[in-house]
DRENFILO-630736 format. One line per 3 residues: their letters; for each residue x, y, z of N, C-alpha, C. Coordinates in steps of 0.1 Angstrom, whole numbers, plus 5000, padded with zeros to 4 digits. Layout:
BEGIN
a	X Y Z X Y Z X Y Z; ... $
//
This chain:
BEGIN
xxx	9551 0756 7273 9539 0763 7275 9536 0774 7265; 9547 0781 7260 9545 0792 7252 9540 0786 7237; 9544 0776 7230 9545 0770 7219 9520 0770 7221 $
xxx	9514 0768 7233 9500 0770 7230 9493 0781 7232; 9501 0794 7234 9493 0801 7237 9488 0806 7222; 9494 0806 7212 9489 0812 7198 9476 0800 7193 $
xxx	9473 0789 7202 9467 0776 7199 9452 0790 7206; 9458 0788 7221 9444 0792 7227 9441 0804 7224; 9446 0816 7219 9444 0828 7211 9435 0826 7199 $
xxx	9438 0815 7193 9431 0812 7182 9414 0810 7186; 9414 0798 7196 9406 0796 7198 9393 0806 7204; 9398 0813 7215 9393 0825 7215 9387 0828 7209 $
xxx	9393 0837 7198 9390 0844 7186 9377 0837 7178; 9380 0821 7177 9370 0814 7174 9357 0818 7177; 9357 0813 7189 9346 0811 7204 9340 0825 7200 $
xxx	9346 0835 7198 9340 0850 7201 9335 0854 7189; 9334 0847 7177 9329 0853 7161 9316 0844 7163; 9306 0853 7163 9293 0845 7157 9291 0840 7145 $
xxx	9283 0827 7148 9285 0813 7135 9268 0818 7133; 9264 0821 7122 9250 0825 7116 9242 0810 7119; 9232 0812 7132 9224 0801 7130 9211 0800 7117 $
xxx	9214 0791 7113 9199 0783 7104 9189 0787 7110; 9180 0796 7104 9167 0797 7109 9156 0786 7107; 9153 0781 7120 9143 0770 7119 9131 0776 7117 $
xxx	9123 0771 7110 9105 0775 7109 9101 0764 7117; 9087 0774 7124 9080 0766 7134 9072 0761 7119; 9068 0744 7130 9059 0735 7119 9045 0742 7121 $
xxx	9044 0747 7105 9031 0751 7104 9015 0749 7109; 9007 0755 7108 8994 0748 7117 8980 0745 7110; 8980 0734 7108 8970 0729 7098 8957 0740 7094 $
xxx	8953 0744 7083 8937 0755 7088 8933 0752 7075; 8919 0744 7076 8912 0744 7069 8899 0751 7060; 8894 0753 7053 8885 0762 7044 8877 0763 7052 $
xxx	8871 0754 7058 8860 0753 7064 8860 0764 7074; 8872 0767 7082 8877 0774 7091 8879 0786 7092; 8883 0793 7078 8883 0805 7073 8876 0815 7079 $
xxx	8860 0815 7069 8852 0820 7077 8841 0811 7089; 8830 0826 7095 8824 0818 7106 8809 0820 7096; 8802 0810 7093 8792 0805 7083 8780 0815 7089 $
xxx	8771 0822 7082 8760 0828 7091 8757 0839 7078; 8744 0850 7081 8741 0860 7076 8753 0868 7065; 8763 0872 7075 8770 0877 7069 8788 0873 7072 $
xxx	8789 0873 7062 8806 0866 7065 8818 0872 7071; 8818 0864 7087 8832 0869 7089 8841 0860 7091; 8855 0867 7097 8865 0861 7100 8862 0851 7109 $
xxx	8869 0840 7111 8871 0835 7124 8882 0837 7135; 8882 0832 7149 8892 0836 7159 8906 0831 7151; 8903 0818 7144 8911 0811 7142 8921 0813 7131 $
xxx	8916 0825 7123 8924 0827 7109 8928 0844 7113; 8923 0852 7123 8929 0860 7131 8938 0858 7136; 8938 0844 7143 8952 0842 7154 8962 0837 7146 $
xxx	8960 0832 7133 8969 0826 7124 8978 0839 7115; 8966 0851 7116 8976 0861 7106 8992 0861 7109; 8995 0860 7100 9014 0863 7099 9021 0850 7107 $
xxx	9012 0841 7109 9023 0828 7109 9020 0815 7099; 9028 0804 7102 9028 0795 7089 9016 0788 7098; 9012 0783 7084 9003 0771 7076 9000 0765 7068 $
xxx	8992 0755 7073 8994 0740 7059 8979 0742 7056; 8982 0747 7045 8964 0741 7035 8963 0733 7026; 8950 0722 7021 8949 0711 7013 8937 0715 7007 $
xxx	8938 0717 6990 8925 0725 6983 8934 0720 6967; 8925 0727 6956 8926 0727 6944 8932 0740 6935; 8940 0738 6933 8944 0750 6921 8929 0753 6914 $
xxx	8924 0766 6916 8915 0770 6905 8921 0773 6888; 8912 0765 6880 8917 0767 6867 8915 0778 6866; 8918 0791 6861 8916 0803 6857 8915 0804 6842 $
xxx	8909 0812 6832 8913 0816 6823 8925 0817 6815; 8927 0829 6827 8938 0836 6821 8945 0831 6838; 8959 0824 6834 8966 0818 6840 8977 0832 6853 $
xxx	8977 0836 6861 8985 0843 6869 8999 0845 6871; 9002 0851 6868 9020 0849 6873 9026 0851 6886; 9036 0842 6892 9039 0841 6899 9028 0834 6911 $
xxx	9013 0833 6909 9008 0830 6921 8999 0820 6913; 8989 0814 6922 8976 0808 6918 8965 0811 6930; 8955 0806 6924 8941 0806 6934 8940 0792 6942 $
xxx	8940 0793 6958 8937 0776 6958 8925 0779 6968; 8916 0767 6961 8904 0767 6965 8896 0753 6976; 8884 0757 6979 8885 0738 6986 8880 0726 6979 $
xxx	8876 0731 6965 8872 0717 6955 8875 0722 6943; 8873 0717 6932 8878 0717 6915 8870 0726 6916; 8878 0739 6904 8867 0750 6901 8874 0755 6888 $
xxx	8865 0758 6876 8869 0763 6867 8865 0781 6866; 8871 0789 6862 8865 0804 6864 8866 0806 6847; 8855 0812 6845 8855 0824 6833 8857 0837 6840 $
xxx	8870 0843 6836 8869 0855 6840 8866 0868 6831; 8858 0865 6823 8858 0875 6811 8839 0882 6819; 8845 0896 6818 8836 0902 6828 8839 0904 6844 $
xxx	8837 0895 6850 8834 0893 6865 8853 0891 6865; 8860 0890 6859 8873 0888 6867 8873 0877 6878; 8875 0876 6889 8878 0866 6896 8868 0862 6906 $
xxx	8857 0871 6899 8843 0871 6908 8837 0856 6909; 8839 0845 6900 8838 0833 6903 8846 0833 6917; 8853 0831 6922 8861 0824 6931 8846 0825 6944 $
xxx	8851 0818 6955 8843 0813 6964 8851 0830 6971; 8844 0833 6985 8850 0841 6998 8860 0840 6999; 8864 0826 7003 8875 0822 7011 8889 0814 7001 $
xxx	8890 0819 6990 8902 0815 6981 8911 0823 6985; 8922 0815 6982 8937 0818 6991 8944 0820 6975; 8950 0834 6976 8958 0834 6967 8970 0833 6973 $
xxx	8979 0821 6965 8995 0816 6973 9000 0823 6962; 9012 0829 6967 9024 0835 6959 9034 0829 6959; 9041 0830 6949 9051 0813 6949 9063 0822 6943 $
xxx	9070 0830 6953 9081 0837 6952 9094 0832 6943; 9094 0824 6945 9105 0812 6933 9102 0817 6921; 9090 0819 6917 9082 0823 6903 9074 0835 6898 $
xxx	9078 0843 6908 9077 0855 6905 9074 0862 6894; 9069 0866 6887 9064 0870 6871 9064 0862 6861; 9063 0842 6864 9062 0837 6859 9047 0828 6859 $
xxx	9040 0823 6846 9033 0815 6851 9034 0800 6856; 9024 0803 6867 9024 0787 6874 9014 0779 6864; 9015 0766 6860 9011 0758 6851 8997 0751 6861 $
xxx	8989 0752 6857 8978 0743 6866 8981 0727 6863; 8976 0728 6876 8975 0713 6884 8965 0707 6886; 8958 0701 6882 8944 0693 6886 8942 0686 6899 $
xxx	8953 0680 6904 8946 0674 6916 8948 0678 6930; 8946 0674 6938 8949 0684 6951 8962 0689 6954; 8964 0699 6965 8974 0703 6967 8977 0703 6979 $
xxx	8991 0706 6986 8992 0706 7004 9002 0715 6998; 8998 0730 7007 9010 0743 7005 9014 0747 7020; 9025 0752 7023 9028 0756 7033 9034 0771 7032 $
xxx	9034 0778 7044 9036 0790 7040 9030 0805 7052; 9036 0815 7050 9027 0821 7061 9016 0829 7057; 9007 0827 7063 8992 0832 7065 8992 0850 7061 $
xxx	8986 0856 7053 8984 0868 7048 8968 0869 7054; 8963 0881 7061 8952 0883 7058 8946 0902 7058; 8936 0903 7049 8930 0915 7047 8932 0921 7029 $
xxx	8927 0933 7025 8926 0937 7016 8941 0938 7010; 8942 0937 6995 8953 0939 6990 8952 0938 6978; 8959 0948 6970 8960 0946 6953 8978 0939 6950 $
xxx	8982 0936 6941 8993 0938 6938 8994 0944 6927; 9009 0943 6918 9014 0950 6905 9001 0949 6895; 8999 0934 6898 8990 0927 6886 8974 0931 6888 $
xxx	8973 0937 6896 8960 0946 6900 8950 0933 6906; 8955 0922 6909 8949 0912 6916 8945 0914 6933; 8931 0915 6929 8928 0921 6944 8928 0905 6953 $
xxx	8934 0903 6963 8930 0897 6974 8924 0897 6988; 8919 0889 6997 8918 0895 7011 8928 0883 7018; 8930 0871 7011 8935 0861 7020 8950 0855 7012 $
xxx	8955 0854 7014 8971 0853 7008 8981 0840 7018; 8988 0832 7008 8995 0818 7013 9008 0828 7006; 9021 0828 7013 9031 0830 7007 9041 0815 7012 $
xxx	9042 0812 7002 9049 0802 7001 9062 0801 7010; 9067 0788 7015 9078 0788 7022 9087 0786 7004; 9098 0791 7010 9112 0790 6999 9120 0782 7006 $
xxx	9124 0770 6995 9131 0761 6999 9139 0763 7010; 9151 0772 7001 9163 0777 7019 9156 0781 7030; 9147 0782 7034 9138 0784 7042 9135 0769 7054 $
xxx	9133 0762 7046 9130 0752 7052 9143 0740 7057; 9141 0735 7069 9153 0722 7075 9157 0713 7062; 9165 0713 7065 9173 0700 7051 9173 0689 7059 $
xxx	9166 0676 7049 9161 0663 7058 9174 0655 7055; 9177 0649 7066 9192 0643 7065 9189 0628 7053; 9203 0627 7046 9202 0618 7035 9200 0604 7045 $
xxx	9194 0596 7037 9193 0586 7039 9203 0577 7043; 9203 0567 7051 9217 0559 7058 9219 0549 7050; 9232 0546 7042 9228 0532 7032 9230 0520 7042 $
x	9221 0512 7037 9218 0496 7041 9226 0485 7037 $
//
């Protein structure tokens, strides 16, 4: 009997050290442009992009071409849009353009993409400048890989 007790001591000791769980992300919640704002006189919020501040979502839109290309982030918009920003700055963009921040790339530029996009990420909303003096009201921060469930490999056949 004595030869287990250093067995179940161990075990113990096991049992009693916390094992760091994997943070699961809730599956994001679909919110469309359309949705953003509520259409009328003057533009506001909706319940629905209220209720979404500070959690994830999945949006499907267009990289806006910019000019002058952004670092670290881009504009996504709900159809193809090209901006001159010389003057008006980003005064082209529509109300409801989502600036995503793409933390991976952080002071680097993101290369435009032409055709649509699906971003996930959590919901930002209200006034805000950053470093780059890029004013926004509506903001996608991107999920970061380790962030997300690792999909199990494939079973060979």
């Amino acid at each position: 009997m004595s030869h287990l007790l250093p067995t179940i001591g161990l075990l113990s000791l096991l049992t009693a050290t916390p094992i760091p769980a994997r943070r699961i992300l809730p599956e994001p919640v679909p919110l469309e442009f359309r949705e953003i704002l509520l259409r009328g006189p003057k533009a506001e919020l909706s319940a629905k992009v209220r209720g979404l501040a500070g959690k994830r979502v999945r949006m499907v839109g267009f990289m806006a071409h910019m000019e002058e290309p952004t670092a670290g982030a881009f504009y996504l918009v709900s159809r193809p849009l090209h901006c001159a920003e010389d003057g008006a700055g980003t005064g082209d963009l529509p109300l409801d353009a989502m600036l995503v921040i793409v933390r991976s790339s952080a002071g680097q530029e993101i290369p435009f993409y032409p055709g649509q996009l699906s971003v996930s990420g959590v919901l930002e909303v209200g006034h805000q400048s950053d470093a780059e003096g890029r004013a926004s009201f509506f903001r996608l921060v991107l999920d970061r890989p380790e962030d997300l469930p690792k999909r199990p490999a494939p079973r060979p056949r």
